[in-house]
N, C-alpha and C positions, 0 to 999 in steps of 0.2 A: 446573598448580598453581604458586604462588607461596610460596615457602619463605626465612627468614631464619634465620642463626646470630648468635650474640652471640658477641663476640671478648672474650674475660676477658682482666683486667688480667695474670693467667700468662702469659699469652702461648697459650692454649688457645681452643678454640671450645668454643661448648653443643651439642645435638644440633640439628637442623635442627625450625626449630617454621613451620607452616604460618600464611600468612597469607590467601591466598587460592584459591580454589577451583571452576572453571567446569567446564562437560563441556563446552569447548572447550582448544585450544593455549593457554598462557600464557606469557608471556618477556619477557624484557629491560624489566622494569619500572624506568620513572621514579618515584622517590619525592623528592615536595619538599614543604616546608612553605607554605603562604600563608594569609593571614589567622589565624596561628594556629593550622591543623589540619595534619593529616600527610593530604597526596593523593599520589595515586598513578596514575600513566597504564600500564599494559600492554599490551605487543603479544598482540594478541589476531584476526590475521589472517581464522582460519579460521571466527571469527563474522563476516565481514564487516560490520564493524562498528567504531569505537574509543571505548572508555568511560574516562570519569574517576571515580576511589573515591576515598573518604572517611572517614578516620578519624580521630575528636575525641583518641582517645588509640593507641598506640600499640598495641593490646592483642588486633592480631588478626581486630577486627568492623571489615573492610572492606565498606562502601555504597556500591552504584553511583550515583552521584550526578547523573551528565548522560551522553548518548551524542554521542560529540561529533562523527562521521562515520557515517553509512551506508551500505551497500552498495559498499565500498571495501577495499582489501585495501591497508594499509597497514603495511611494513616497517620493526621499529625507528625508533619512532618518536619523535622528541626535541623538549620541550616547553621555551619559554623565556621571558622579559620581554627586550623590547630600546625602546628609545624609548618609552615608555608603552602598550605593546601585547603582547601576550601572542601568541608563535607558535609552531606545530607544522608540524615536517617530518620527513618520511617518504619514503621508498622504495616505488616502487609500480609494477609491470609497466607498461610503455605498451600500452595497449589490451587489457590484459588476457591479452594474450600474453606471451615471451619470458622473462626473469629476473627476479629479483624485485628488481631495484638496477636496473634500467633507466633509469628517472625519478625525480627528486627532487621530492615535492610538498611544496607551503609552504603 
């Protein structure tokens, strides 16, 4: 589960409000803005799998929107623009053995 607080201008937090929700692992979510909408990348290892969501407003209804990797067991995964190209890298066992930082995939 993927959970957000709002930091009030007191200097307090609200209670913790859910934004997103699998029966799978969730963590270390990237949230960036492009074209206008709030996306979002999650680690989401134990689906093997890595999806991009989608929310027109910030309000909670996150859309899986494209599955961007298959069959892959990618760790913290971090999503960028560099020279006109959009890239993702992750951490991911070599060969499916060993640690989960073993290899940097790009």
């Amino acid at each position: 589960m993927i959970s957000a607080c709002e930091y009030n201008v007191s200097g307090s937090f609200s209670g913790p409000e859910r934004f997103l929700e699998e029966p799978f692992h969730l963590s270390y979510p990237q949230v960036f803005e492009h074209g206008g909408e709030c996306c979002m990348i999650p680690e989401m290892r134990s689906s093997n799998r890595l999806s991009l969501y989608r929310s027109r407003l910030f309000s909670g209804d996150w859309i899986e929107e494209h599955v961007l990797t298959r069959n892959q067991q990618l760790f913290d995964t971090t999503f960028f623009f560099h020279n006109g190209f959009f890239w993702l890298t992750g951490a991911e066992r070599d060969g499916g053995f060993g640690d989960s930082s073993d290899t940097l995939a790009v």
